[in-house]
C-alpha positions as protocol buffer text, in pm:
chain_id: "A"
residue {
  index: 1
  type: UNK
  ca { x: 2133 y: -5403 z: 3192 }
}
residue {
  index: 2
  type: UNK
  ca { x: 2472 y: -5498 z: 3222 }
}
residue {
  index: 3
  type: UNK
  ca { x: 2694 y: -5337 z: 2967 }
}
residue {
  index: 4
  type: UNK
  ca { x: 2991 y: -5569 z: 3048 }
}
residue {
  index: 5
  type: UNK
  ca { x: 2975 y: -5752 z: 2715 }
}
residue {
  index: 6
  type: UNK
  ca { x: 2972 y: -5472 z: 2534 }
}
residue {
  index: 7
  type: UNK
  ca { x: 3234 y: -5254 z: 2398 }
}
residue {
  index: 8
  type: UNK
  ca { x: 3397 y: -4912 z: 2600 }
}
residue {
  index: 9
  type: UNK
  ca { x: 3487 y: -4738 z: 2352 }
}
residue {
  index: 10
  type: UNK
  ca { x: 3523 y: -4338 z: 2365 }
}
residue {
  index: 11
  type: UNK
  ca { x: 3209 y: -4309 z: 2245 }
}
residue {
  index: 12
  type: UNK
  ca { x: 3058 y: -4475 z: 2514 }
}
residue {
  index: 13
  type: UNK
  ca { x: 3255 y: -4275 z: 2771 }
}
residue {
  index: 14
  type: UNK
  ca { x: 3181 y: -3958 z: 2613 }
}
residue {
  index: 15
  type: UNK
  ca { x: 2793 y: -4070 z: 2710 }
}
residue {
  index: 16
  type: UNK
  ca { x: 2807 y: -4185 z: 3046 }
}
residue {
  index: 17
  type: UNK
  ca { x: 3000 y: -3912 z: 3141 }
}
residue {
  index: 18
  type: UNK
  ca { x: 2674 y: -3689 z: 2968 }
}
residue {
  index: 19
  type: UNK
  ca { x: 2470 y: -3916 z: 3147 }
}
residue {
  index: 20
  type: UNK
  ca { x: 2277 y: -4040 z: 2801 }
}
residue {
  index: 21
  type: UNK
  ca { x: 2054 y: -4337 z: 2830 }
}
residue {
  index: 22
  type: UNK
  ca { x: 2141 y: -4583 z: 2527 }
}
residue {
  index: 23
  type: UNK
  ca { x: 2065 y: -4974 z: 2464 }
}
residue {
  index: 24
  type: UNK
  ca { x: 2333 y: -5161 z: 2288 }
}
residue {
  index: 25
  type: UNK
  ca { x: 2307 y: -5366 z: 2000 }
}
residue {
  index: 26
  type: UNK
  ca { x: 2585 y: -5592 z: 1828 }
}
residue {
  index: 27
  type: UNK
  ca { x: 2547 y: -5724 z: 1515 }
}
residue {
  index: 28
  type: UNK
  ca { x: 2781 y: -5934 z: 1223 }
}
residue {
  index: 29
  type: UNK
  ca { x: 2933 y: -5633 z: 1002 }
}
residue {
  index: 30
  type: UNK
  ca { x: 2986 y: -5675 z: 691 }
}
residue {
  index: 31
  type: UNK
  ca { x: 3286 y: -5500 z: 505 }
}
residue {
  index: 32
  type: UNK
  ca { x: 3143 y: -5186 z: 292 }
}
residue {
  index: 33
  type: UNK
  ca { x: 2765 y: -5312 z: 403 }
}
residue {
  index: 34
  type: UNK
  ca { x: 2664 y: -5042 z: 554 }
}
residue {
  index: 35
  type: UNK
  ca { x: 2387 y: -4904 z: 692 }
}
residue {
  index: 36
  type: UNK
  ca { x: 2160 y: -5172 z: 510 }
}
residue {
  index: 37
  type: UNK
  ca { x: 2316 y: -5485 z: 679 }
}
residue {
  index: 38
  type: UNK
  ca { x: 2293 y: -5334 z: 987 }
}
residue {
  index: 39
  type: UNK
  ca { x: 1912 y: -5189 z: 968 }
}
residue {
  index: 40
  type: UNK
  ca { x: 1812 y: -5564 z: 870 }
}
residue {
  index: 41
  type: UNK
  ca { x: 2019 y: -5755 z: 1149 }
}
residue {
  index: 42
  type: UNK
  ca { x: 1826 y: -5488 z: 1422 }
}
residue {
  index: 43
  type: UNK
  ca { x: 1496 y: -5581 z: 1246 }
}
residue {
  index: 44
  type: UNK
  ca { x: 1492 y: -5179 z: 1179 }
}
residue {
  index: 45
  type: UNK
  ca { x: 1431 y: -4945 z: 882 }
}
residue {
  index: 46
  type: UNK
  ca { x: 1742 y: -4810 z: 762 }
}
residue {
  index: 47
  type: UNK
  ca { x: 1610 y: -4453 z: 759 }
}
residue {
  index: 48
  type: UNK
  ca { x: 1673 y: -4474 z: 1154 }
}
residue {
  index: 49
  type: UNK
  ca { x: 1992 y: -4590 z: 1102 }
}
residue {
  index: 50
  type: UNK
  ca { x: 2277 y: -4279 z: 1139 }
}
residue {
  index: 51
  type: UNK
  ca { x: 2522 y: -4255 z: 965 }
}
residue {
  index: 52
  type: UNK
  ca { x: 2829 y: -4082 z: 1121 }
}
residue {
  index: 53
  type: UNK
  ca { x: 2996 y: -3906 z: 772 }
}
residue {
  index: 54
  type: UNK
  ca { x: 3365 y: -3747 z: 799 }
}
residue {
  index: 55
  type: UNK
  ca { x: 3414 y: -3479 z: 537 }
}
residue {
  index: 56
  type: UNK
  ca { x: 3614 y: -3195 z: 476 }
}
residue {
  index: 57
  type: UNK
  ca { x: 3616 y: -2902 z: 280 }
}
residue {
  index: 58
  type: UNK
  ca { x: 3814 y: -2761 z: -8 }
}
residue {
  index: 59
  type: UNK
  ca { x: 4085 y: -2611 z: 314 }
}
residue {
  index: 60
  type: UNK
  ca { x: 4101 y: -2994 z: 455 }
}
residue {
  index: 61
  type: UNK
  ca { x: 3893 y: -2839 z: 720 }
}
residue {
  index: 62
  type: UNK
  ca { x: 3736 y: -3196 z: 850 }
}
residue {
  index: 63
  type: UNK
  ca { x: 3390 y: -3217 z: 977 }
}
residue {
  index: 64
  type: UNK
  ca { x: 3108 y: -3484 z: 1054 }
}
residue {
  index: 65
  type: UNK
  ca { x: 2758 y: -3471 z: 881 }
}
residue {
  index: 66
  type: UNK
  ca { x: 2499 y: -3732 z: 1023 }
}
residue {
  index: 67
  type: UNK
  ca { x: 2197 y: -3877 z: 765 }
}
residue {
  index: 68
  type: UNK
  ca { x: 1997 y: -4118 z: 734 }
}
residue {
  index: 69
  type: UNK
  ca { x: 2102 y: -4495 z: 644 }
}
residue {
  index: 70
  type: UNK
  ca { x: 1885 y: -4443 z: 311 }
}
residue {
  index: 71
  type: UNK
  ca { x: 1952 y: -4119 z: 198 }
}
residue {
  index: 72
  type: UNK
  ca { x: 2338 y: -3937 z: 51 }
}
residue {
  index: 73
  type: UNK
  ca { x: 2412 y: -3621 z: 145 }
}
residue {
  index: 74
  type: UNK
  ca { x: 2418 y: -3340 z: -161 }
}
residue {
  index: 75
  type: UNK
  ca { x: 2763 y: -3200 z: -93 }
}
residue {
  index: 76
  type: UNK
  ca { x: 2687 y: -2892 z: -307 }
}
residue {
  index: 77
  type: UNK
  ca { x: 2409 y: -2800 z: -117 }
}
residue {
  index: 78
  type: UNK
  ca { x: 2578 y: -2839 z: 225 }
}
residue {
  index: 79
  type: UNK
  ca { x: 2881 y: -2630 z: 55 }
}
residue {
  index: 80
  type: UNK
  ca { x: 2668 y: -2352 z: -22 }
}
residue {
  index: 81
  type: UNK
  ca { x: 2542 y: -2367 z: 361 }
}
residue {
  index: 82
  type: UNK
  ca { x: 2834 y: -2331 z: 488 }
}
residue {
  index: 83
  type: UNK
  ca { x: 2953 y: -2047 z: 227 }
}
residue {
  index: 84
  type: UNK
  ca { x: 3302 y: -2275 z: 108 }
}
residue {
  index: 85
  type: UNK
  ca { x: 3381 y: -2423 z: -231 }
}
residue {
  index: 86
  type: UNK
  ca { x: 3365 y: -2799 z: -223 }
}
residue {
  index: 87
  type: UNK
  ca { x: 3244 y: -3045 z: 78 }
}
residue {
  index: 88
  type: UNK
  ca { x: 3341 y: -3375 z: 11 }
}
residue {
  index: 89
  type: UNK
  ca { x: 3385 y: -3706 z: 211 }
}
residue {
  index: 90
  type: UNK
  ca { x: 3737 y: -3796 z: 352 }
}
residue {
  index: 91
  type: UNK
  ca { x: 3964 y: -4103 z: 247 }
}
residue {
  index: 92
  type: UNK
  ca { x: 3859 y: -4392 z: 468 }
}
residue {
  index: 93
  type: UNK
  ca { x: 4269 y: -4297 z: 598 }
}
residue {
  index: 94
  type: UNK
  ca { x: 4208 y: -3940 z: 691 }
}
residue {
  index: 95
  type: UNK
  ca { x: 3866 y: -3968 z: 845 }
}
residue {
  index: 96
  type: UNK
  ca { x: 4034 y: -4256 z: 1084 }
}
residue {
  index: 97
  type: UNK
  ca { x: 4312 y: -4033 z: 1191 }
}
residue {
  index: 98
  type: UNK
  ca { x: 4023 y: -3691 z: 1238 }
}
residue {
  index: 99
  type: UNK
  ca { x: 3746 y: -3921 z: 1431 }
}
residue {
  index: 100
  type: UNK
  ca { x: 3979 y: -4178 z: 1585 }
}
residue {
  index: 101
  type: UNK
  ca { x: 3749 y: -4430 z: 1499 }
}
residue {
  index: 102
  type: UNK
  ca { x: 3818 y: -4694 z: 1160 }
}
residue {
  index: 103
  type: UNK
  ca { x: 3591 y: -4603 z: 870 }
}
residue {
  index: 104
  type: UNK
  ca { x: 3255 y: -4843 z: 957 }
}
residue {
  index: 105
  type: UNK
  ca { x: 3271 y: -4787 z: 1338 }
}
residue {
  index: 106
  type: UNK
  ca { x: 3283 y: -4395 z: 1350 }
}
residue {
  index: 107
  type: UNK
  ca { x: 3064 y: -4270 z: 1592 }
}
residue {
  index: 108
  type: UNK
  ca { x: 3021 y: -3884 z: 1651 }
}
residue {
  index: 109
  type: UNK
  ca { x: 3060 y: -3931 z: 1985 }
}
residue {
  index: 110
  type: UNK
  ca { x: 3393 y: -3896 z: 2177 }
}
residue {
  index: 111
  type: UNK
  ca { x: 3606 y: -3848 z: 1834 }
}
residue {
  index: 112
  type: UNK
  ca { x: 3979 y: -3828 z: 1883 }
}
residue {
  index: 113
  type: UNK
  ca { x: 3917 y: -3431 z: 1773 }
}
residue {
  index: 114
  type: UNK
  ca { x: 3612 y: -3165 z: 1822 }
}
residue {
  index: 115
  type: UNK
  ca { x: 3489 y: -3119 z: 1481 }
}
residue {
  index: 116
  type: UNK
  ca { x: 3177 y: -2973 z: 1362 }
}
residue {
  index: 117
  type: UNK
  ca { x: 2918 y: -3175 z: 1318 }
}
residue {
  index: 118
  type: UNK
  ca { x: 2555 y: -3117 z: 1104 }
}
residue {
  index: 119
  type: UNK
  ca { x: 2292 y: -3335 z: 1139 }
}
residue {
  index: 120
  type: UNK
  ca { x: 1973 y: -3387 z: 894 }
}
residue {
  index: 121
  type: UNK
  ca { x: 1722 y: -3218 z: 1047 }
}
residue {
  index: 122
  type: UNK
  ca { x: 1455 y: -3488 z: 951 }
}
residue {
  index: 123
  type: UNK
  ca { x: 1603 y: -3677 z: 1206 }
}
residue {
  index: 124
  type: UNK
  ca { x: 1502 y: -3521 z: 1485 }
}
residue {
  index: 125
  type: UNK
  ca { x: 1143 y: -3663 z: 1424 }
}
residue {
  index: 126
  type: UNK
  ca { x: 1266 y: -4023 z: 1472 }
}
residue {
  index: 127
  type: UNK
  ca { x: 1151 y: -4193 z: 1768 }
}
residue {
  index: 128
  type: UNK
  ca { x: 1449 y: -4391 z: 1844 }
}
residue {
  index: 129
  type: UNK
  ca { x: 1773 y: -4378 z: 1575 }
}
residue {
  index: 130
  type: UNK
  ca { x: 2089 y: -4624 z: 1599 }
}
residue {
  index: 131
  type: UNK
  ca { x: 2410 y: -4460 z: 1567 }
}
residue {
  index: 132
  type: UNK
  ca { x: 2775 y: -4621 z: 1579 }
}
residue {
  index: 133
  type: UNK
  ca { x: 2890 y: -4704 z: 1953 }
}
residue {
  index: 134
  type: UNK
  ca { x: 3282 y: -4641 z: 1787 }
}
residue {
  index: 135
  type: UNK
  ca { x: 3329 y: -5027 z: 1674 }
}
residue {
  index: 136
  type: UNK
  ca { x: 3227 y: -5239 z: 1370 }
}
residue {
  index: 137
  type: UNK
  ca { x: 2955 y: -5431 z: 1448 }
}
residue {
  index: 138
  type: UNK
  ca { x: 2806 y: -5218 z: 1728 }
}
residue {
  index: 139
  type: UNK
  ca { x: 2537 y: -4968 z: 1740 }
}
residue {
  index: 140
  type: UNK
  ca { x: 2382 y: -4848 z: 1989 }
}
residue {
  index: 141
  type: UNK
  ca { x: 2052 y: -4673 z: 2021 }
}
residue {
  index: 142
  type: UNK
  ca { x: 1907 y: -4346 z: 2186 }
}
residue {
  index: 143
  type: UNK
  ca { x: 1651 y: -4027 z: 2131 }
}
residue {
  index: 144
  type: UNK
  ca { x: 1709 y: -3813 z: 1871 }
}
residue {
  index: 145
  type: UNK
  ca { x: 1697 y: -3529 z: 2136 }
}
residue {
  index: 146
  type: UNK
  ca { x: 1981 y: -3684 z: 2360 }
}
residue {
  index: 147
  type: UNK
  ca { x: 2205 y: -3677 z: 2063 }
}
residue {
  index: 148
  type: UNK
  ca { x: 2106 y: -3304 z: 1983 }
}
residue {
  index: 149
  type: UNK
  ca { x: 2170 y: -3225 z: 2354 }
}
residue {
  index: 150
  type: UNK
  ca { x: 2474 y: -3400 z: 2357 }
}
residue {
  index: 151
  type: UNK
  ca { x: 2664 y: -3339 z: 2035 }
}
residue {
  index: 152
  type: UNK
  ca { x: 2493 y: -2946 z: 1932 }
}
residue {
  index: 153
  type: UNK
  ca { x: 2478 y: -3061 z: 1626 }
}
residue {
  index: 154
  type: UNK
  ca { x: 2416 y: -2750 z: 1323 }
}
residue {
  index: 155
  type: UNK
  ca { x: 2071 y: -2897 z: 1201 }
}
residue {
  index: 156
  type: UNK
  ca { x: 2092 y: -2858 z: 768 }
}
residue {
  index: 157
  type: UNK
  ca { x: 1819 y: -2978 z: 532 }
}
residue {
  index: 158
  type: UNK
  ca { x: 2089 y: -3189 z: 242 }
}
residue {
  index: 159
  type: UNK
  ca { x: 1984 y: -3519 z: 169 }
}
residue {
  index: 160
  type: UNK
  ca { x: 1873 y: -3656 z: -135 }
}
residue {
  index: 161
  type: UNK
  ca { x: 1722 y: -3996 z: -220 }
}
């Protein structure tokens, strides 16, 4: 498939360079629509939808939880995890300048800084899930394993309906 109408971003780059074998998938984003508007323009269910979180801790210490399109993340619990005070997400502002990517087209991969990143372990037993390709309006879609293998994710059990 030819990926010249698609976007380069450094996402992408940071996965042809790991060799990862995605599909691509555009779609009409919608400002603050989230994961919902994109799950239903794939013809998806949102729960395989990724989202790509920037957070920081009570330090400023930035770092990138991924969960499910239907599901929040308890910041408590993923405090206590990880033994500091207070997780919580970044301004849309600060997580820009951390990933490198505008709030709504973060993707974990090739962010503008190495940050740690936790992923919900649940979705490791997804088939297929869609994660930003680093532009609004794009995801792009791959095994839950590449991403594992790619981004060592810390694997945490903190989502809530």
């Amino acid at each position: 498939m030819s990926t010249a109408k698609y976007p380069v971003t450094p996402a992408i780059r940071a996965l042809r360079e790991a060799h990862v074998d995605i599909e691509h998938h555009l779609y009409e984003y919608v400002e603050k629509g989230g994961t919902t508007v994109s799950a239903q323009a794939l013809g998806v269910p949102e729960n395989s939808v990724i989202k790509t979180l920037i957070m920081e801790d009570e330090q400023k210490n930035p770092l990138i939880v991924l969960m499910h399109g239907d599901k929040e993340v308890s910041t408590k619990q993923l405090a206590r995890l990880l033994n500091v005070k207070q997780i919580k997400p970044c301004t849309p502002e600060i997580a820009n300048k951390h990933s490198g990517y505008l709030v709504g087209g973060t993707s974990p991969f090739g962010t503008r800084k190495p940050m740690p990143i936790y992923m919900e372990e649940s979705i490791l037993q997804l088939p297929t899930i869609y994660l930003n390709g680093g532009k609004r309006g794009y995801l792009i879609s791959l095994s839950p394993q590449e991403a594992q293998r790619v981004l060592k994710p810390i694997l945490v059990t903190v989502a809530v309906e």
